[in-house]
DRENDO-1510 file (C-alpha; in Angstrom, 1 decimal, always signed):
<recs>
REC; n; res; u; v; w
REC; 1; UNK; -13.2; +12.5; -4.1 .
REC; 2; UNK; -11.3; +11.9; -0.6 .
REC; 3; UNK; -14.1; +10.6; +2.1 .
REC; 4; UNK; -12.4; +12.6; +4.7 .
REC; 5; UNK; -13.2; +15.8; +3.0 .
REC; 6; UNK; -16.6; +15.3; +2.1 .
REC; 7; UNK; -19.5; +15.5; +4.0 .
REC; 8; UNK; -22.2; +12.7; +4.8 .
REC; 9; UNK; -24.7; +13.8; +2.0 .
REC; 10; UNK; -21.8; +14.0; -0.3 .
REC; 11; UNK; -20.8; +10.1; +0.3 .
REC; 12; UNK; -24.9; +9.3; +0.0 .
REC; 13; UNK; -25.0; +10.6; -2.9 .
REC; 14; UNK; -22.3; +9.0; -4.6 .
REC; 15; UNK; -23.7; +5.6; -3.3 .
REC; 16; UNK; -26.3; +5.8; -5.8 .
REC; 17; UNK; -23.8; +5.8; -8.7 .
REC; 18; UNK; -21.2; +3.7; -7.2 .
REC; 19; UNK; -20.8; +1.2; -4.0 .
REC; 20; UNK; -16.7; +1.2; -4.4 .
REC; 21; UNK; -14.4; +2.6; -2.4 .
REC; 22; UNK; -10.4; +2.6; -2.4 .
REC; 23; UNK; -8.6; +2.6; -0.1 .
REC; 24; UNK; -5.0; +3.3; +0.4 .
REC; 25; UNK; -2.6; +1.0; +2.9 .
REC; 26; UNK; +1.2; +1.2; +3.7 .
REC; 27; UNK; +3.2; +0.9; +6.4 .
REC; 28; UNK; +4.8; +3.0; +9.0 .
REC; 29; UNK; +8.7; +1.2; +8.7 .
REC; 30; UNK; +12.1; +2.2; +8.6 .
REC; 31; UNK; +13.7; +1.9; +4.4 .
REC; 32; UNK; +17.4; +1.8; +5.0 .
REC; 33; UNK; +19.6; +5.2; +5.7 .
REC; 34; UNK; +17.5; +7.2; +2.7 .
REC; 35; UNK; +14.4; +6.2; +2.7 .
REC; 36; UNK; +11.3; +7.3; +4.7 .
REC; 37; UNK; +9.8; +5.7; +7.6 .
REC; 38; UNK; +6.6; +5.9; +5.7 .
REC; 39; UNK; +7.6; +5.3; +2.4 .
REC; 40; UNK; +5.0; +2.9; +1.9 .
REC; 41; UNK; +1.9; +4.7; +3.0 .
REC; 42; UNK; +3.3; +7.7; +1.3 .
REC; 43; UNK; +3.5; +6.1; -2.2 .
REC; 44; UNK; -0.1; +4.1; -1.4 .
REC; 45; UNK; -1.7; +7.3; -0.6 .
REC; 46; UNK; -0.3; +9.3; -3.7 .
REC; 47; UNK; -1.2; +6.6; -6.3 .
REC; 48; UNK; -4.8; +6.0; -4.7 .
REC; 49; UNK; -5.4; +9.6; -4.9 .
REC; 50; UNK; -4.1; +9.8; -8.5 .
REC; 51; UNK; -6.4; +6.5; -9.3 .
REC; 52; UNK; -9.5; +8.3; -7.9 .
REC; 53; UNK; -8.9; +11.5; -9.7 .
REC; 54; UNK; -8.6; +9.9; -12.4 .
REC; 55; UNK; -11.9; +7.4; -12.5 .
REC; 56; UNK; -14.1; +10.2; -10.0 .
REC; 57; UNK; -14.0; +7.0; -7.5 .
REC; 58; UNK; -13.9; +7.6; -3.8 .
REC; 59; UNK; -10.5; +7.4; -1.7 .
REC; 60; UNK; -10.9; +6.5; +1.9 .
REC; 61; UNK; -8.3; +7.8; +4.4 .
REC; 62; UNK; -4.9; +6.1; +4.1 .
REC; 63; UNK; -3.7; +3.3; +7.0 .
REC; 64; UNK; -0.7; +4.3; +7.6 .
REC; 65; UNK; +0.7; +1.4; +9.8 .
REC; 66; UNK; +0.5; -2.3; +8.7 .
REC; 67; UNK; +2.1; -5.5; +9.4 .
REC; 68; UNK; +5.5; -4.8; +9.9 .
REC; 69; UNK; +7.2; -6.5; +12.8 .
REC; 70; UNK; +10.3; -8.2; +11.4 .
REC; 71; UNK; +11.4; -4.6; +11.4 .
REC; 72; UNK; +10.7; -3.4; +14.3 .
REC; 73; UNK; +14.7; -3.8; +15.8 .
REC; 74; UNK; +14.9; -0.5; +13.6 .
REC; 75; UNK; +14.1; +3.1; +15.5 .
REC; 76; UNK; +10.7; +4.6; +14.2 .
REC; 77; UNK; +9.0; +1.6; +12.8 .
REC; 78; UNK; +5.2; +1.0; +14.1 .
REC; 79; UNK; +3.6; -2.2; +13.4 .
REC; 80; UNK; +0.1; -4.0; +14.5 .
REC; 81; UNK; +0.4; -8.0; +14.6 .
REC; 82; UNK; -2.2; -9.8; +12.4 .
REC; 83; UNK; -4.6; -10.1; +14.7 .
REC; 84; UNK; -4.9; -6.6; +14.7 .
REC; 85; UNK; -4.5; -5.7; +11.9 .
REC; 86; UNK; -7.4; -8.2; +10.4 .
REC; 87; UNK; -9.4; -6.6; +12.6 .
REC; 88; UNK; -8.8; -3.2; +11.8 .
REC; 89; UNK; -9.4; -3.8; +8.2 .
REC; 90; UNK; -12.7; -6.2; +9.6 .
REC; 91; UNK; -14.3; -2.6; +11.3 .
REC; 92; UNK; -12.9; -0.3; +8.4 .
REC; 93; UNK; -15.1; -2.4; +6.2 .
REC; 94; UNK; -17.9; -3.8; +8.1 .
REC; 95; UNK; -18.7; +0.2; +9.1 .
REC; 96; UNK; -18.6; +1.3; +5.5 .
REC; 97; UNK; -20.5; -1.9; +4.3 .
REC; 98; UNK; -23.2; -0.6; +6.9 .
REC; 99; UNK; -23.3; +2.5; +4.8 .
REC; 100; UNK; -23.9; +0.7; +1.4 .
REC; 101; UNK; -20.6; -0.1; -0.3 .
REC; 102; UNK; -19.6; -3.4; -1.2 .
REC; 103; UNK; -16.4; -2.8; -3.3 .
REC; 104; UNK; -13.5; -2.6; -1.5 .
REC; 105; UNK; -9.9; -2.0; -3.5 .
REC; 106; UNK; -7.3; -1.8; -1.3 .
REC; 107; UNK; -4.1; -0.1; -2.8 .
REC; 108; UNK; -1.2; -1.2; -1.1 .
REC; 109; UNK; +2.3; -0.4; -0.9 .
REC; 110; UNK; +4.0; -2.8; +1.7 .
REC; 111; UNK; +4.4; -6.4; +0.2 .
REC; 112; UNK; +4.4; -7.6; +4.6 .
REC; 113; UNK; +0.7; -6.4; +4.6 .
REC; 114; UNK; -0.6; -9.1; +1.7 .
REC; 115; UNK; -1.3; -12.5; +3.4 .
REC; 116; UNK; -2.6; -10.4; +6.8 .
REC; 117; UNK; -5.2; -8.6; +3.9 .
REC; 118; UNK; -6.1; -11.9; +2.7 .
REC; 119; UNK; -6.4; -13.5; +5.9 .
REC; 120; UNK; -9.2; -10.3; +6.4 .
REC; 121; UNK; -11.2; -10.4; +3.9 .
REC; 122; UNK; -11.8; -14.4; +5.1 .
REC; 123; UNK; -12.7; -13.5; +8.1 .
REC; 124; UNK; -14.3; -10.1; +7.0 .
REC; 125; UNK; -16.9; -12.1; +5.2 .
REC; 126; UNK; -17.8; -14.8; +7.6 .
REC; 127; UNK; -18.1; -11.7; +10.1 .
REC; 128; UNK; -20.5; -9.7; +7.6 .
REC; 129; UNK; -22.7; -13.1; +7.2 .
REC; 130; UNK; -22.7; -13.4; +11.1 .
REC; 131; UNK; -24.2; -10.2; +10.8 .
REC; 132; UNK; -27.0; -11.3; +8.7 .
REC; 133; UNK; -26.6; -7.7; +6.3 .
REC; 134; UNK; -28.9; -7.3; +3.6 .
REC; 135; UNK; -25.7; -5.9; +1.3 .
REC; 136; UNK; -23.4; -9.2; +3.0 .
REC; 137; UNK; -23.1; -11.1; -0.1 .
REC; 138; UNK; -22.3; -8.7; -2.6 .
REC; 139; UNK; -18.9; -7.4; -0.2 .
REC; 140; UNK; -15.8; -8.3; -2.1 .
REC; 141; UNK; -12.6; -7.0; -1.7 .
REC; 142; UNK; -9.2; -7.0; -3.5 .
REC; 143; UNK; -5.6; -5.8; -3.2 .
REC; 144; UNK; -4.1; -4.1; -6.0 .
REC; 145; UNK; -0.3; -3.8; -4.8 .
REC; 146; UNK; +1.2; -1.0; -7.1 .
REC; 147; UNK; +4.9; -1.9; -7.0 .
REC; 148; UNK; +3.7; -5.7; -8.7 .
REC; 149; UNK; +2.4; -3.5; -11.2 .
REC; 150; UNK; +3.4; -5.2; -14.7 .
REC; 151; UNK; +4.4; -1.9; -16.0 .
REC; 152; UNK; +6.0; -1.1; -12.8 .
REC; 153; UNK; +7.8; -3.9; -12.3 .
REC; 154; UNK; +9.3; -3.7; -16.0 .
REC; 155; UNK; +10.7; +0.0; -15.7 .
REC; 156; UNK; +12.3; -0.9; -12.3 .
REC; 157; UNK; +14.1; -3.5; -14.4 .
REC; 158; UNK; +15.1; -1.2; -17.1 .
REC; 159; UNK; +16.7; +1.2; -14.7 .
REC; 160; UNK; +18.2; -0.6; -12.1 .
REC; 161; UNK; +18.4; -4.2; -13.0 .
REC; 162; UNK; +19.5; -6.6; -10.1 .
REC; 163; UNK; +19.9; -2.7; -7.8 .
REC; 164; UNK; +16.1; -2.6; -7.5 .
REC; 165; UNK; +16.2; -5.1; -4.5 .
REC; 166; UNK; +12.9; -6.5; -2.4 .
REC; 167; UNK; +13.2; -3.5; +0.4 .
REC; 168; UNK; +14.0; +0.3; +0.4 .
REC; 169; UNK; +13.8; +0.0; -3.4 .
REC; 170; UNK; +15.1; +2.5; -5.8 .
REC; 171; UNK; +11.3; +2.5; -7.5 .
REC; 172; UNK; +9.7; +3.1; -4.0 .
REC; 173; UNK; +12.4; +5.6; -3.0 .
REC; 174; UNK; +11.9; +7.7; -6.1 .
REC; 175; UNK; +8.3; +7.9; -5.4 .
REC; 176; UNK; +8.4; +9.3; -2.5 .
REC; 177; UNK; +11.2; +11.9; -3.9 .
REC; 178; UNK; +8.5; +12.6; -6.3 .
REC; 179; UNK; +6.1; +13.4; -3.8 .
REC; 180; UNK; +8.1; +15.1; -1.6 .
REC; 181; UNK; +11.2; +16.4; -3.0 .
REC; 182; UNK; +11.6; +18.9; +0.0 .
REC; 183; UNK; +12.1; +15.5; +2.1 .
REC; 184; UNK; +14.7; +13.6; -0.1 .
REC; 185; UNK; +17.5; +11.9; +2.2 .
REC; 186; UNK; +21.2; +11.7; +1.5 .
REC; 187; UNK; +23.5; +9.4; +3.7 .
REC; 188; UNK; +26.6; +7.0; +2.9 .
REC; 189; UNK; +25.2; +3.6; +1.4 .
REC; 190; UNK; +27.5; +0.3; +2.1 .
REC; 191; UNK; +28.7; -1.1; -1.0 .
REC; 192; UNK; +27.6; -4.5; +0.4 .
REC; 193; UNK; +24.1; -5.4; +1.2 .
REC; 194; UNK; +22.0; -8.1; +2.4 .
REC; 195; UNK; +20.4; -10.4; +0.1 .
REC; 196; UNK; +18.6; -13.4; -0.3 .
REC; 197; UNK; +17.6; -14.2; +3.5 .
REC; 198; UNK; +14.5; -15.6; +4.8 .
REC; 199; UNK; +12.5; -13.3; +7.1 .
REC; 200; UNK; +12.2; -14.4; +10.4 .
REC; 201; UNK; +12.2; -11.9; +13.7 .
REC; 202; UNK; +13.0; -8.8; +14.4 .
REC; 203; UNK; +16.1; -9.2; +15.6 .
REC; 204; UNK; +17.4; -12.1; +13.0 .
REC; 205; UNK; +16.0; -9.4; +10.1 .
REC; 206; UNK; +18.6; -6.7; +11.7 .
REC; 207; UNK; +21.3; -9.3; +12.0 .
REC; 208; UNK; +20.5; -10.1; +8.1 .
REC; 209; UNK; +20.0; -6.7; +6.7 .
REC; 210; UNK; +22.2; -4.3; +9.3 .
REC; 211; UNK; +21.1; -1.0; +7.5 .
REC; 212; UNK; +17.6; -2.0; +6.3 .
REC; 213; UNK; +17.9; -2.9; +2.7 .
REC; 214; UNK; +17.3; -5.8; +1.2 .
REC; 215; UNK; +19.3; -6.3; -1.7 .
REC; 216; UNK; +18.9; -2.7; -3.1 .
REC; 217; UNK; +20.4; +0.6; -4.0 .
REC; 218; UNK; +17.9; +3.3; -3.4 .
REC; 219; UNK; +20.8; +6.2; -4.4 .
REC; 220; UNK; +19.8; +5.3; -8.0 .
REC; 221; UNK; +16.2; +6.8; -7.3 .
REC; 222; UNK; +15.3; +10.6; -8.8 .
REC; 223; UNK; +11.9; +12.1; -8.5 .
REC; 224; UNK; +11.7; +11.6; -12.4 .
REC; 225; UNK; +11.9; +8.1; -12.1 .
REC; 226; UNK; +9.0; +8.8; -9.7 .
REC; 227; UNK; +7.0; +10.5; -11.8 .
REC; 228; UNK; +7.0; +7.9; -14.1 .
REC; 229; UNK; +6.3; +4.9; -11.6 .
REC; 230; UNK; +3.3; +7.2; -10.4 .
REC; 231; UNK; +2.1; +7.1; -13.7 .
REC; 232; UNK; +2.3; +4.1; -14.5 .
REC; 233; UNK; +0.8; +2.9; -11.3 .
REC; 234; UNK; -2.1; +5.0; -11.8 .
REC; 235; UNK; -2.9; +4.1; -14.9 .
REC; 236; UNK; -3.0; -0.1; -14.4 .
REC; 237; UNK; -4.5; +0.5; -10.9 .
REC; 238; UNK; -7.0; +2.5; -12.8 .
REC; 239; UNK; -7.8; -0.2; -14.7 .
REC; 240; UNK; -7.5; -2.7; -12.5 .
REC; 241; UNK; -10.3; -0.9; -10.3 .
REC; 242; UNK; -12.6; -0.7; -13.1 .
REC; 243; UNK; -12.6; -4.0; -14.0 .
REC; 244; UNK; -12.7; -5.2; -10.2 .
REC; 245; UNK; -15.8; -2.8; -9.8 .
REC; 246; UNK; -17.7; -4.1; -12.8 .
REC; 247; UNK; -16.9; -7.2; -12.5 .
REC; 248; UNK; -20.2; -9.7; -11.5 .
</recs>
């Protein structure tokens, strides 16, 4: 059930069953010479859709564009600072509390967005008790990040090894191929590529990583590889949801 295509009377409704909501978050970045900008709300979106099928939970409209200055010295990448973004995610949730949920699963696909999450829900709850709402202390909130996935992580080890990298990852890559094979991306890749540096700015991280990867080697992605990532995804996530939303 996607919020955005049901109507008000269909979202009261399934309050009295359920008070969670996921909700899908990425990043709107550039992923080296073959990956897309929005590789990250692209796979966050497709997973959190695939979660909700599966468990009849609702999926709340994706967030396309998170925390993602340090790239930023690359054309096409759109970022909010923390500030903004914690209170983006402070109103997303504070308006749906209003309406009666209290579970929030955020499914997230951009590792830059975790501590400004974090940082949110801190100051999401201190701003819900301000607020003196009856539903205040039962809000809780957790980020399910699909690429830590156990099951994830292990097949991105089987198939690329030390390739899989921290950025524009082969895993991430093939997802979106999976998605959107009409969109898949060929370009020369350097046989060198950066590795191993702390991320500072903008324009050190471009110094650092001159084509956007980190340590990978996204041409070993296929859209069967991301078939099986989605699946894997959606199945822990599933899980992972279910025990978050029954949890006391």
């Amino acid at each position: 059930m996607l919020l955005h295509l049901s109507t008000w009377t269909e979202v009261e409704a399934y309050l009295v069953s359920s008070t969670g909501i996921i909700l899908p978050i990425g990043s709107t970045e550039q992923h080296g010479p073959t990956g897309l900008i929005g590789t990250d709300a692209i796979c966050a979106e497709a997973i959190a859709r695939g979660v909700g099928e599966s468990i009849s939970a609702i999926v709340g409209p994706t967030i396309n564009v998170g925390m993602a200055l340090h790239h930023t010295a690359f054309p096409g990448t759109i970022s909010l600072r923390p500030s903004t973004m914690i209170q983006v995610i402070q109103e997303y949730i504070t308006c749906l509390a209003k309406a009666g949920f209290t579970k929030f699963f955020f499914i997230n696909g951009h590792g830059g967005n975790i501590a400004t999450l974090k940082a949110a829900f801190a100051e999401t709850y201190a701003h819900l008790a301000d607020l003196n709402l009856p539903n205040a202390h039962l809000v809780k909130c957790q980020v399910g990040n699909w690429f830590m996935c156990g099951s994830v992580y292990k097949l991105a080890k089987e198939l690329y090894g030390d390739q899989e990298g921290s950025h524009a990852t082969p895993s991430e890559v093939a997802v979106t191929q999976y998605v959107y094979p009409e969109a898949i991306k060929q370009a020369p890749l350097a046989a060198e590529v950066g590795s191993g540096y702390k991320i500072y700015g903008a324009a050190d991280f471009r110094v650092r990583y001159p084509d956007g990867r980190m340590g990978s080697n996204p041409a070993l992605a296929t859209p069967e590889h991301g078939k099986q990532f989605y699946e894997l995804a959606v199945k822990e996530l599933s899980n992972g949801y279910l025990e978050f939303l029954n949890a006391e």
